[in-house]
N, C-alpha and C positions, 0 to 999 in steps of 0.2 A: 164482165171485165176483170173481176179480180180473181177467177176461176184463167183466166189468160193469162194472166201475169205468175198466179203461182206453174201454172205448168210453163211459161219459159226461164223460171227461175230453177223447176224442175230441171231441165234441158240442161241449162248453163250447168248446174251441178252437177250431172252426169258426165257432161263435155269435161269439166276440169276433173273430177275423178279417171276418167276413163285415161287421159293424158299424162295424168300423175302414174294412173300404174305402168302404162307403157314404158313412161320414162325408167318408171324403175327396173323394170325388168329386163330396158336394153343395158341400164349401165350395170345391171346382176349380170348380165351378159357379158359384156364386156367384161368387169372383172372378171368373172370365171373366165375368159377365152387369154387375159393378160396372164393369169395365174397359171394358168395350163402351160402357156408360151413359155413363161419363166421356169415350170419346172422342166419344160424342154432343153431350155437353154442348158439349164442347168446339170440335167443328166449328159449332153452332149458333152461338155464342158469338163464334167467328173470323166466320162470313155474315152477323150481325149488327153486327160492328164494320165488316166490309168495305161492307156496305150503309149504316153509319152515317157511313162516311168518303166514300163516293159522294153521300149527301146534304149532306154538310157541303162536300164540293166542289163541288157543283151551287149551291149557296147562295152560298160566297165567289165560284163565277164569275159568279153573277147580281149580286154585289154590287159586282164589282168592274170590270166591264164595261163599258168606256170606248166604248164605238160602241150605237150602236142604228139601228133604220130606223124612220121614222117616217111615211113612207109609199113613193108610187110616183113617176115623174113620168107623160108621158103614151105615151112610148116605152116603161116600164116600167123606168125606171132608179131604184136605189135613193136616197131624201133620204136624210143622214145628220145624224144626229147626236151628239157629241164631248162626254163629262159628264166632271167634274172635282170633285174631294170632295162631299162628303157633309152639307153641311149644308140647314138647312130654307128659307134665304134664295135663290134660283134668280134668276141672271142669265143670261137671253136673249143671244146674240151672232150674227147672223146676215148671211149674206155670198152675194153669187152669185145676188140675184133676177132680172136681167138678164143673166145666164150669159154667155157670150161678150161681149158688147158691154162690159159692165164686167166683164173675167176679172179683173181688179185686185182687185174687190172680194171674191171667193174667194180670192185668194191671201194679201193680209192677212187672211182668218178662217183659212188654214193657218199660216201665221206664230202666230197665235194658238194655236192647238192645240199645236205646236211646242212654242210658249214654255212653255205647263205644262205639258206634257210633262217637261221640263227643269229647269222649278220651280214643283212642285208647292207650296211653302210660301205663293209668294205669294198664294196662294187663301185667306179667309179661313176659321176654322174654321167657323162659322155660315152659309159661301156655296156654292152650288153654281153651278158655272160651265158652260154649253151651250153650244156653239158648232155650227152651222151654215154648215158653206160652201160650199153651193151647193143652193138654192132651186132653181135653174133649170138641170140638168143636163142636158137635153137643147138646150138655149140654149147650152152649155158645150162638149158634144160635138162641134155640128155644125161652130164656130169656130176651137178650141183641139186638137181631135183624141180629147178624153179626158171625162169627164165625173168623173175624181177627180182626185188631187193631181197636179200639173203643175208647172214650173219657169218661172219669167221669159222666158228664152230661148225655150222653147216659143210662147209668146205675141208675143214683140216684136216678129217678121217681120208680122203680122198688124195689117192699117192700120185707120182707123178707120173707114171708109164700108164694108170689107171687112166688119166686125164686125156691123154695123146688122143683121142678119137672127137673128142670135145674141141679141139682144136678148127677142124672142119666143123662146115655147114651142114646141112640137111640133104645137099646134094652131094658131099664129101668135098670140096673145093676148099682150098686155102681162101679167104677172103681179101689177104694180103697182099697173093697172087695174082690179084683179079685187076688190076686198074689197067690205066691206060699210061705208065713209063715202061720200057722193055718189057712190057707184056710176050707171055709164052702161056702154052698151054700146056705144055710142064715145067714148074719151077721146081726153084731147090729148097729146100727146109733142113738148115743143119749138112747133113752127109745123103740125105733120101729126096727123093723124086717126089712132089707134090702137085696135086693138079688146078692148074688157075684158071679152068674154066676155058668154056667152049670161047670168048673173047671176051676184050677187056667188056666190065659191066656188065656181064652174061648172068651175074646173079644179082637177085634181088636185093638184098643186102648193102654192095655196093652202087646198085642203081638207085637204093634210095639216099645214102648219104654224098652220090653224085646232081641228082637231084637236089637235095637240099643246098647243098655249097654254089652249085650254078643259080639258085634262088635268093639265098639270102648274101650270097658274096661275102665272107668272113673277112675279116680283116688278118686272122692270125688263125692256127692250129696249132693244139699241144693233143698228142695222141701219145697211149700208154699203151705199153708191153712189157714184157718180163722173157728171161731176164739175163741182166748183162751189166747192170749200174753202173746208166752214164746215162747223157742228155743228147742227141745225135743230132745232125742238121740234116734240112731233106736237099735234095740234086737230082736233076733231069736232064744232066750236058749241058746244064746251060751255067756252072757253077754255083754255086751257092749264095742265096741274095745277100745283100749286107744288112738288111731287116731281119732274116734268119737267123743268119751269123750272133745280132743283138740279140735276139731272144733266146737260142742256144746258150748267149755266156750271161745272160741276168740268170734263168730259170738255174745253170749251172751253180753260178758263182752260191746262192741265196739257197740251195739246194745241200748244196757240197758233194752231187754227184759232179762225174769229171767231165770235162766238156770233148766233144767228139767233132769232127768238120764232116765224117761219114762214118756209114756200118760198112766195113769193109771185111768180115769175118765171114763173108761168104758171100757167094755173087746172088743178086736179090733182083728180082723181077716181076713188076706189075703190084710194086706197094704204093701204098696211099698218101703218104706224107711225099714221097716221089715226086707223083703225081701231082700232088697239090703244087709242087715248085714249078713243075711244068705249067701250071695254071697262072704261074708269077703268086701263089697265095705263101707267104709265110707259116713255115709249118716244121716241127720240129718232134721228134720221138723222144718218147721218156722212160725207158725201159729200168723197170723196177729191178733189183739185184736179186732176189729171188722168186720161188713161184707162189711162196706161202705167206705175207709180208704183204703190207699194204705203205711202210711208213711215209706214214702220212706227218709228221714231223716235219720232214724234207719235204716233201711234195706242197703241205701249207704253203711252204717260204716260197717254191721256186711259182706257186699259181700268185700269191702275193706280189713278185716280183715282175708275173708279166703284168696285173692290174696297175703295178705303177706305170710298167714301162709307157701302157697307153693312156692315162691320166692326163688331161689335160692341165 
């Protein structure tokens, strides 16, 4: 009998042992299977945020993105283009469509870049401001040595009969010549016969800043040339807007260049600013008074002048 009893007291202790380890070993299980989960979670969690901070910086860099290209030229050099805040009102500022022969006129659109650069406030908060400084980079290149930013000095040795071939493209076309107001396939330049292209937009140059303007719809253009000091309005038969007309006599007035209603110094066909009036876009020429000159003085006040004009 008591040989019975110790062996089912046997028994019983084996049963409660044997139950105690299972248990432990499910719930070792389980924790280790919760702890796994969790560090699952938790790597998810981290490629999720790391993926969400990739997108969020892919975002601010698209948003905040001061250069773009906006096409080619005919050599394959890139147009640039310079944005500045953020608002829904878009002013045009374009420089360098005669590239070399007026390097002037890209250098005050670098001047301009500069200056907001440096201050950004004077931008209004409702304006976006573009700038453009060289339409004609391959016109830039062949002149000036470079087809981006350059310095004065780079230029000054460089006369101005030197310059004349820098004037044209790559394909030798006036780029001036080239739009779609009284377009011809020979314009005039001065006293001599220039050629504006097989038809309007035939060159890349102007089919990229036609492109851009039918994209982004500007509100306003100030485009520079040299030289003649004065501030011109643009017209395409349809007269002169009276938004043009304003922005002619602020950039004017604040300039202390003289105000013009048109270029009438010679018959001009298939220009840009033209063109843009044809489009109903507000657009005015700022032709610098010499070819060696950027002053930037004047040209400050009259950009100053159009940032107020559209200030809300």
């Amino acid at each position: 009998m008591k040989n019975i009893i110790i062996i089912i007291v046997g028994i019983l202790l084996l049963g409660v042992g044997g139950y105690l380890l299972l248990n432990d070993s499910n719930e070792t299980t389980y924790e280790v299977q919760e702890e796994q989960k969790s560090e699952q979670v938790d790597q998810e969690e981290q490629e999720n945020s790391e993926d969400n901070t990739d997108e969020v910086s892919e975002q601010n860099s698209d948003e905040q993105k001061p250069v773009s290209v906006i096409g080619k030229s005919g050599e394959g050099r890139d147009i640039k283009a310079y944005h500045y805040g953020n608002g829904d009102t878009e002013i045009l500022f374009v420089g360098g469509i005669h590239g070399g022969y007026s390097w002037n006129t890209a250098l005050v659109a670098y001047e301009l870049t500069d200056y907001f650069n440096e201050n950004p406030q004077v931008i209004p908060e409702n304006v976006k401001a573009t700038v453009i400084p060289v339409l004609n980079p391959d016109g830039l290149e062949e002149i000036i040595g470079t087809a981006d930013k350059f310095t004065i000095d780079q230029a000054s040795s460089v006369t101005l009969s030197e310059s004349i071939p820098g004037r044209f493209n790559s394909n030798d076309v006036d780029l001036n010549r080239n739009f779609d107001c009284d377009w011809e396939s020979v314009g005039k330049w001065q006293d001599r016969d220039v050629d504006g292209g097989s038809a309007p937009f035939s060159e890349s140059e102007s089919q990229a800043i036609k492109n851009y303007v039918e994209g982004s719809d500007p509100d306003a253009v100030v485009a520079w040339y040299s030289s003649a000091g004065g501030v011109y309005s643009s017209n395409c038969h349809n007269g002169v807007l009276p938004e043009t007309r304003d922005l002619t006599n602020a950039f004017a007035d604040a300039s202390g260049y003289t105000a013009f209603e048109q270029f009438n110094f010679y018959e001009i066909t298939g220009d840009m600013v033209n063109w843009l009036a044809k489009e109903q876009i507000p657009a005015i020429s700022v032709l610098l008074t010499t070819h060696n000159g950027i002053e930037w003085s004047k040209n400050k006040a009259g950009v100053e002048a159009i940032l107020d004009y559209y200030a809300e």
